[in-house]
N, C-alpha and C positions, 0 to 999 in steps of 0.2 A: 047504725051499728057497723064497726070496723070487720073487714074479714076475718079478724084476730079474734076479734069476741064473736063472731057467728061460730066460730072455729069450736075453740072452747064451750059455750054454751051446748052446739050438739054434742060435745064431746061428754060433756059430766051429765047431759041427759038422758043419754043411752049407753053407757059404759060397756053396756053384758053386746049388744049388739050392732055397734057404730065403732068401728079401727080411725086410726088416724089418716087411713087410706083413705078410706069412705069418704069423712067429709074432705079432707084434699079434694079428692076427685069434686065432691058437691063444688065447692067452692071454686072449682077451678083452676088449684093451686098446684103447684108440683110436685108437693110437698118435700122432694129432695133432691140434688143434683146430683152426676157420676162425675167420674173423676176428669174426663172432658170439658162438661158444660161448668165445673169449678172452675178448669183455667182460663175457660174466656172468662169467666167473673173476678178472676184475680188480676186478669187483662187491663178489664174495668174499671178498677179499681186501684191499679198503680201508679204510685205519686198523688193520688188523692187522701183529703186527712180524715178516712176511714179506713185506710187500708189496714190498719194494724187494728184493728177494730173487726173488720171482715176476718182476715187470716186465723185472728187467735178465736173466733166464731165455727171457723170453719174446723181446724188444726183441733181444738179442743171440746168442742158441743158446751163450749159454756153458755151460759143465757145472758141473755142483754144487760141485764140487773148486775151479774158477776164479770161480766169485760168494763163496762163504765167505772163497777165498783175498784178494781183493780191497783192499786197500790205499787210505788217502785219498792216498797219494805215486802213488797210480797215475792219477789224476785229476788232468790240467791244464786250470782253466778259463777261465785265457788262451789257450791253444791249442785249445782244445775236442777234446781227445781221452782216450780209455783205454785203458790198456796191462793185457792182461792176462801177468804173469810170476809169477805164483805162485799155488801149492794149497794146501789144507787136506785132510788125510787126516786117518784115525780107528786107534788101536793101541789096544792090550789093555794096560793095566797095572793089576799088584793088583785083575784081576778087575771093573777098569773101562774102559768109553771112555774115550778121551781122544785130543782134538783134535790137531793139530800142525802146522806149515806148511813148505812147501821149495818152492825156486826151479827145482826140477826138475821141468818139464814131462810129458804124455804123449807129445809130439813136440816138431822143432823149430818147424815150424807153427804149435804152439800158442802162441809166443810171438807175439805181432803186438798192433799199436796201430789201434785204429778211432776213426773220430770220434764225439765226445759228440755223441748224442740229444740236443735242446735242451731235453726234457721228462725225460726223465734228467737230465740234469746241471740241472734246475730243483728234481726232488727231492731231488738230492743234497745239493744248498745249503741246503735246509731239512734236511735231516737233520742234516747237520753241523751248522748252529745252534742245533738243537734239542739236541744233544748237550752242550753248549757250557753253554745252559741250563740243562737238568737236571743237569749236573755241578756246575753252581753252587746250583742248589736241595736236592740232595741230600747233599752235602760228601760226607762220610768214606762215607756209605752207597751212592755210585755205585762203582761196579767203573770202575777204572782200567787193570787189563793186558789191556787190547784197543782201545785207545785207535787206534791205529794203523790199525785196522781198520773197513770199511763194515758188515758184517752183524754188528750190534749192537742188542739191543733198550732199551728205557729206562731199565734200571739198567747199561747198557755192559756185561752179561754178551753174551758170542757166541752165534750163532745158529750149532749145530754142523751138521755133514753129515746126520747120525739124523735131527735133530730136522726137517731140512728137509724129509727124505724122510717121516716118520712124520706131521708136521703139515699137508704137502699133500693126503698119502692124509685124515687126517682132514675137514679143508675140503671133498676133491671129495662126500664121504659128506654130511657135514653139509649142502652145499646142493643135494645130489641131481645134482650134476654129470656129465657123460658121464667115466667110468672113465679114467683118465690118470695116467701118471710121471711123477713130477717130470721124470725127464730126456728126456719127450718134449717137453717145453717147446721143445728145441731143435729137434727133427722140425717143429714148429709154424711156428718161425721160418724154417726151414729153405723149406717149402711153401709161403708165402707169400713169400718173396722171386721163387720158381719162377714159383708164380701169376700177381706183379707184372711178369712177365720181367726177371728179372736172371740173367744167365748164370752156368752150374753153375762157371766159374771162379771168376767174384766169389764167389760161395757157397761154396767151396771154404774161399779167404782169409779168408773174414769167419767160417766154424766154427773156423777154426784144422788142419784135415784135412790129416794130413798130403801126400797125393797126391790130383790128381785123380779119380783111379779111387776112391780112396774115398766122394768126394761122389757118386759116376754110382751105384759099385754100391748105396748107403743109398737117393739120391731119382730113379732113372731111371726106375721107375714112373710119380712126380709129374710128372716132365717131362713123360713122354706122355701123362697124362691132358689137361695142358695144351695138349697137342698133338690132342688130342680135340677140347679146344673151339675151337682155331684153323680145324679141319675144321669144325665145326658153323658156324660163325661165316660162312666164307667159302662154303658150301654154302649159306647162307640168302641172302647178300649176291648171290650169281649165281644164283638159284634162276630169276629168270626167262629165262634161258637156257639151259633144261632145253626140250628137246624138247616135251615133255608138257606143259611150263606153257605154252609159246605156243602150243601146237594147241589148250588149253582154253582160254589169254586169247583167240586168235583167234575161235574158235565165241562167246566170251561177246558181242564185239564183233560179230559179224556179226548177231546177235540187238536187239542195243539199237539201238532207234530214235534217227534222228540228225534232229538239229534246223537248221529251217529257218531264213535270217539273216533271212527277211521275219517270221515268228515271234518270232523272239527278240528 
């Protein structure tokens, strides 16, 4: 059994008493990066043909199913937005993977239009031109049936579900990363919107979740750590309003000598 499916399993077995924290921790996982240990991972992953593949994981919390699924008719960049409306799953035939795509969501939720990142849709435009390129550099020997399609590496062959998942795990190994799922990428995104205060509604809309009780019971932890440092914050902010601190500032002050205007 995959980390992924241990993940899940405890998760739908204990819902009422098992966070995503929990098993994280069980498993060892991180289950999220801060905005740090993202840019060594975008480090990582520069000039390699997942990078747009990570970014728009990270940028978006979309799920692995909806970046493969991903469409250039989903990108309007007169309008500057992305629609995500369709998957990529993976079936068994003749004893092989094999990819395939449907307009069938995991909810209705999941269908929704958000606005183009402007640094997104700046890769985008390079990708696509670069496509356009290599297509013309390579004639007969570029792969043409994925055309249609964003996650595509330099011969237009697709970047499948597996490979995403199997080539991440390699990367975090290879540059000694803190232990991560691909599809905590989204918990990532997820946390930092919390972080930046954006309300667990917007965050709601913007995973695609189905209800809101969804998004409270996955990041209601994160909320209140947040809610942590609003207490630290505002506890240092009136600190001199503590009983204690003016009975010491007072003593400190009654102590220091005070200076004469003929003196000064």
């Amino acid at each position: 059994m995959t980390d992924y499916e241990a993940y899940d399993k405890l998760f739908s077995k204990y819902p009422d008493i098992v966070t995503v924290k929990d098993v994280s921790e069980m498993l060892g996982l991180g289950m999220f990066y801060n905005e740090q240990e993202l840019g060594l991972l975008f480090n990582a992953f520069r000039g390699d043909r997942m990078e747009i593949v990570v970014l728009i994981a990270a940028y978006y919390g979309l799920r692995r199913s909806e970046i493969i699924g991903l469409r250039w008719d989903a990108i309007d960049f007169d309008k500057k937005t992305i629609t995500i409306r369709e998957k990529a799953y993976t079936v068994r035939e003749d004893g092989k993977g094999v990819t395939k795509f449907h307009n069938q969501l995991k909810t209705r939720a999941s269908y929704r239009t958000l606005p183009l990142i402007p640094y997104i849709g700046d890769l985008l435009k390079e990708k696509k031109e670069r496509n356009e390129y290599l297509s013309k550099l390579m004639k007969h020997e570029y792969c043409h049936d994925y055309d249609d399609y964003i996650c595509t590496d330099n011969f237009g062959n697709l970047i499948t579900p597996v490979y995403v998942t199997d080539h991440f795990a390699s990367m975090i190994r290879k540059h000694r990363l803190k232990k991560l799922r691909f599809h905590d990428l989204r918990h990532s995104c997820a946390s930092l919107l919390l972080a930046n205060g954006v309300p667990m509604k917007a965050i709601q809309e913007w995973l695609g979740h189905s209800t809101f009780q969804v998004t409270a019971d996955f990041y209601s932890h994160l909320e209140f750590n947040s809610k942590l440092s609003s207490a630290d914050a505002i506890a240092q902010a009136l600190g001199a309003c503590n009983p204690d601190t003016e009975e010491a500032s007072g003593k400190a002050k009654s102590n220091t000598p005070t200076s004469n205007d003929e003196n000064a």
